[in-house]
N, C-alpha and C positions, 0 to 999 in steps of 0.2 A: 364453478367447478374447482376441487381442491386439487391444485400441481402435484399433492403425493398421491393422490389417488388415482392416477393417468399415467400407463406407461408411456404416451406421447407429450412429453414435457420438455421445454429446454432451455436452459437459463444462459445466459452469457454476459460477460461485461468489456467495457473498454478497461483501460487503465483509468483510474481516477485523475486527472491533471492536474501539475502545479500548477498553485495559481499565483504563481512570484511573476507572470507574463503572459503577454496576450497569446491566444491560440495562435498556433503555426503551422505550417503542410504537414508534418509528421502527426500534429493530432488529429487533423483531418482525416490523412490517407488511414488512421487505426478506425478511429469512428467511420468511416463508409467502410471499408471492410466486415466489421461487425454488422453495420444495416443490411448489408446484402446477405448476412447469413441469416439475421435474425427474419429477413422478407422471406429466404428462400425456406426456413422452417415453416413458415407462417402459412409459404402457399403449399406445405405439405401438410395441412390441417394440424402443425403440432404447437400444443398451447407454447407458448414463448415469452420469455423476457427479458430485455434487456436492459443492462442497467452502465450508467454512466455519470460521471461528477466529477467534481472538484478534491484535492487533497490541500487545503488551506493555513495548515501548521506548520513548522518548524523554523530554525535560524534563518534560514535564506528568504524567508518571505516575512521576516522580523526586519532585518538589516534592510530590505528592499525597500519594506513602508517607510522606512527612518530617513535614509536616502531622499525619498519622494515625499518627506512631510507631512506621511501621514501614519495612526496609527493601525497596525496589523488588521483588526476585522474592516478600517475604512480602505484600507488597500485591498482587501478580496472584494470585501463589497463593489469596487471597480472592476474588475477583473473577470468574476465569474459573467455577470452578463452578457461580455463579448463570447462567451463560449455557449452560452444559451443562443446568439443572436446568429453565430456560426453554425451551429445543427439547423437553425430552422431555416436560415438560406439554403444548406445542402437537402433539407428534405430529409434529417435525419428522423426514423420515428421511434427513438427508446422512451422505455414505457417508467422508470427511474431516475432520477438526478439527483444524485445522495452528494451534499455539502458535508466535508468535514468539522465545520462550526456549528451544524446543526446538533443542539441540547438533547437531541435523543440522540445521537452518537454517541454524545459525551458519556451519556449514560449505558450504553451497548460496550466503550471502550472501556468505564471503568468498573465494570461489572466483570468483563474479559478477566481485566488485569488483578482484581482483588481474588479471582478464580486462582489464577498463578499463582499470587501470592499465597494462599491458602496450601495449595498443593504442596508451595515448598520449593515451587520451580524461579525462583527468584530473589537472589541473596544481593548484597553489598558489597563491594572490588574498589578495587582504584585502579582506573583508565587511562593508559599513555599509550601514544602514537597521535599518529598524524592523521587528522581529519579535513574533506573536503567539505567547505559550505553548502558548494554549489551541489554536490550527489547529497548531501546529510548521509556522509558515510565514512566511517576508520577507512582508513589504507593502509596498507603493507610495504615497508619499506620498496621492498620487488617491484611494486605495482607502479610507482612512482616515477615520472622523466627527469632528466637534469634539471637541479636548481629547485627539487623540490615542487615540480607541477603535477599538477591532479594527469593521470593518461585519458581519460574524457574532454575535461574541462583546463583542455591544454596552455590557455593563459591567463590560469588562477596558480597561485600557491595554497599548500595545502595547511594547515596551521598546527602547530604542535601543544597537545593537550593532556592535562594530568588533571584529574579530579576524581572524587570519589563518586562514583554511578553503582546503581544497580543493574544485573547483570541476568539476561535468563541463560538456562541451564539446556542451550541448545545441545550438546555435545552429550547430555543425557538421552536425547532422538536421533542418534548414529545410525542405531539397527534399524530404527524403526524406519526410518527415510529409507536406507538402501534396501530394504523389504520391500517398499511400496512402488520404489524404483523396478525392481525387479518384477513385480509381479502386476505392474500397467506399465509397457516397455511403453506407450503413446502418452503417455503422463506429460510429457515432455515434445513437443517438437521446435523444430526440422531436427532431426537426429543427430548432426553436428552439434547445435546447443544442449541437447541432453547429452551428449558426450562431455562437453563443457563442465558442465552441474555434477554429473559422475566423478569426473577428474578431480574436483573441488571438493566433493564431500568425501572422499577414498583418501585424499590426505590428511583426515579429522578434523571433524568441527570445534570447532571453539565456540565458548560461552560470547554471548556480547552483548552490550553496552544496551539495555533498555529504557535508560533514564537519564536527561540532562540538568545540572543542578543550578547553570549560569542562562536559563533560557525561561519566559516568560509566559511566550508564545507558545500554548498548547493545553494539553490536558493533565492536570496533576496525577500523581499517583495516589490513592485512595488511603493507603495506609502512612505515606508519609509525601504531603502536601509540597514540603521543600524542592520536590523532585518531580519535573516533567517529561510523562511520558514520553518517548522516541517516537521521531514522528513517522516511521517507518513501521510502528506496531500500531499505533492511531489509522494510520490510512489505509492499512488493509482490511481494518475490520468497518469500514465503509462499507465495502461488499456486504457485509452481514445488515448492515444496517439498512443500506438500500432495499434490503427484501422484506421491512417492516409495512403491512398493512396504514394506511393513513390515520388508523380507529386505534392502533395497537398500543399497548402501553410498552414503551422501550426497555424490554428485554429480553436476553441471550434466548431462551426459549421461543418467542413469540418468531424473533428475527429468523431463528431456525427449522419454523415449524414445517412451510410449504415449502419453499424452491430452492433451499441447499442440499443437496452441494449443488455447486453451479455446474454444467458440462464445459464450459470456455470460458478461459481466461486471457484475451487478444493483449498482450502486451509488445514492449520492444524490447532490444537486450540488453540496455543500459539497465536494466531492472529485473533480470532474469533469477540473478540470484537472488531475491528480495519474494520472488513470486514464486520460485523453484525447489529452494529449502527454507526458507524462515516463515512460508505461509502457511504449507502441508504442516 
């Protein structure tokens, strides 16, 4: 049966997890929250699917494998199985496990990204502020504790960065976000965090950083190789990727054909804005 032909259909995912460390209670308690919705769709006869995996790229799981002596794909290669071995203890049953090292990603993300680029929606900047390892994410002076620590990842420093990156053209999707805002007030919950994400996008968006030029670890960018993709635009489009057929030949269409959009997306709030504005 084809998911777009059934108005009883319903897709969901966990958050894809880093895999710089072994699962922990908090991906737990996400994944059984998900299982228990993706069961209780199930047992209201609505086809379903749910999807779950790994986000395998970026600096913090580069520095991690170096640290531990090994390189990058041999440190996930460690790594993902505890989280494979962790669902089937819980009795978890998603029907997806999308790896972000998996070569038909790569090919999903840089078919995404040459899309962008074509558009126009992606030009060249030079990049200063302060960036955390541990988020893979600029911060804002404001955001910052004494002495320069990340407000998350309270006993790291955050490190101060100038380089030329490519940049997308978020602040060009102002209207269109607070449109979409407005017009699915549940786009968003618990209400407090879409209040959050309102607050944040009502001050203007800013263009950001989609490309790192000192990193190895990841996906190139298509038109200029020197530069790897941000691993924050790689691991969302995971989601797209996980809903490729096993037969499929990996691309944007194919991935899009049956079960997007998704109806759920179970994440935490360390990552709200990542899922909030920069995914829609």
């Amino acid at each position: 049966m084809d998911p777009k032909t059934v108005s009883n259909r319903f897709s969901l995912t966990t958050p894809l997890y880093y895999a710089n460390a072994l699962p922990h209670i908090g991906s737990a308690y996400t994944t059984i929250a998900a299982d228990v919705m993706a069961r209780y769709q199930r047992l209201q006869g609505t086809l379903t699917l749910l999807v779950t995996g790994t986000d395998e790229h970026g600096q913090k799981i580069e520095r991690t494998a170096q640290e531990a002596g090994h390189s990058p794909q041999e440190h996930c290669d460690l790594i993902v199985p505890e989280f494979v071995t962790l669902w089937q203890q819980l009795g978890i049953r998603y029907d997806r496990f999308i790896r972000t090292t998996d070569p038909r990603h790569t090919a999903i993300v840089s078919e995404f990204v040459q899309r962008l680029w074509d558009s126009g929606d992606i030009y060249l900047g030079q990049q200063q502020g302060w960036y955390c390892v541990a988020c893979e994410e600029f911060k804002e002076e404001r955001d910052l504790l004494e002495g320069h620590r990340c407000s998350i990842h309270t006993n790291r420093q955050v490190e101060w960065r100038d380089e030329k990156n490519y940049f997308f053209r978020l602040s060009k999707y102002q209207s269109q976000l607070e449109a979409l805002y407005a017009d699915r007030p549940g786009f968003i919950q618990p209400d407090y965090r879409r209040n959050e994400v309102l607050s944040f996008v009502s001050q203007g968006l800013q263009d950001f950083s989609m490309s790192r030029i000192s990193l190895d670890w990841g996906i190139p960018i298509p038109a200029d190789p020197k530069h790897t993709i941000y691993v924050w635009v790689d691991a969302l489009l995971g989601y797209v990727t996980a809903l490729l057929e096993p037969d499929d030949e990996p691309t944007l269409e194919n991935a899009l054909a049956k079960w997007y959009p998704f109806n759920l997306h179970l994440i935490g709030k360390d990552i709200l804005r990542f899922h909030a504005v920069y995914w829609p």
